[in-house]
C-alpha positions in Angstrom: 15.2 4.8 7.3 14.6 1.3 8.5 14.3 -0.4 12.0 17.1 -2.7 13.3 15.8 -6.1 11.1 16.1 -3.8 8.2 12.4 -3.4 7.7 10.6 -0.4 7.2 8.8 1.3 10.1 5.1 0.8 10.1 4.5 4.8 10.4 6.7 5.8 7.0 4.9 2.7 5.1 1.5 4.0 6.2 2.3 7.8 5.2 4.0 6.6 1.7 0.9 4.5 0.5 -1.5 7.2 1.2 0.3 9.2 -0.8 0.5 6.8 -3.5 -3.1 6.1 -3.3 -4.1 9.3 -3.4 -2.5 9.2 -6.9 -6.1 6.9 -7.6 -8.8 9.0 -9.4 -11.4 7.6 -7.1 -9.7 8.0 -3.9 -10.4 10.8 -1.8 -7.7 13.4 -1.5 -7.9 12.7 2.5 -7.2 9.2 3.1 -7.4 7.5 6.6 -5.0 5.1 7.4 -7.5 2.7 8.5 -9.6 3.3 5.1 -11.1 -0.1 3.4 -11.1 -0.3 -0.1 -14.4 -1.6 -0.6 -15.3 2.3 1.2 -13.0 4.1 -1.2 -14.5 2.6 -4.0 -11.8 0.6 -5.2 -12.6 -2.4 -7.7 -10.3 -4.9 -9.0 -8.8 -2.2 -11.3 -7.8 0.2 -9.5 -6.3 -2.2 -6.9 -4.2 -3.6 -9.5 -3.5 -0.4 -10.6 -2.2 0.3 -6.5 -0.6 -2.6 -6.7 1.8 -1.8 -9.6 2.2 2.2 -8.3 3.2 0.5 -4.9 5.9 -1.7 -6.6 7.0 1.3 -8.2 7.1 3.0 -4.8 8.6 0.5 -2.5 11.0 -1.7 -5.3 9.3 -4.8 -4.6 7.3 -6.9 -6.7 3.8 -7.7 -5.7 2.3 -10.9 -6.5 -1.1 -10.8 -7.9 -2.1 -13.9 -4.7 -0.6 -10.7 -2.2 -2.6 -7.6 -4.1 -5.7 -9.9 -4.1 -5.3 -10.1 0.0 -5.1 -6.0 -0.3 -8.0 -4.6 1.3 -7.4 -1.8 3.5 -5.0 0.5 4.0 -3.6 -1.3 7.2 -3.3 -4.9 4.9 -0.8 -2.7 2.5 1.1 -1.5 5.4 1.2 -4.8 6.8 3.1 -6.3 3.6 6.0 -3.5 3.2 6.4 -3.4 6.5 7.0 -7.1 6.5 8.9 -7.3 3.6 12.7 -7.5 3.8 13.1 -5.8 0.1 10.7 -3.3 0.3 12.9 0.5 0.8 
């Protein structure tokens, strides 16, 4: 499902990276949608760990600049619902 630009809505983005991340050993099984990594525990690792699930997830490559500006939930959601590719 996509909105009229052909982006993905916000809402589906949000609910498909906490699923993803909830795929990260130190992430919490209940995830907030407003959760900061730095909260979570997350270290440079495991984001770039996220980062390559969530190519996997959305069939778009993430630069290592955009993972580095990954840190919360929101700033994920932010960048595939931006992104014309992402699906």
């Amino acid at each position: 499902m996509s909105t009229a630009a052909g982006l993905l809505p916000s809402a589906n983005v949000s609910s498909r990276v906490l699923n993803v991340m909830k795929n990260i050993r130190c992430v919490p099984e209940t995830v907030a949608a407003t959760a900061k990594f730095s909260d979570l525990g997350l270290d440079s690792l495991h984001k770039k760990e996220l980062a390559g699930m969530l190519e996997k997830e959305f069939c778009v490559e993430v630069s290592a600049n955009s993972a580095a500006n990954f840190h919360s939930v929101e700033d994920v959601t932010k960048f595939f619902s931006s992104h014309p590719k992402a699906r």
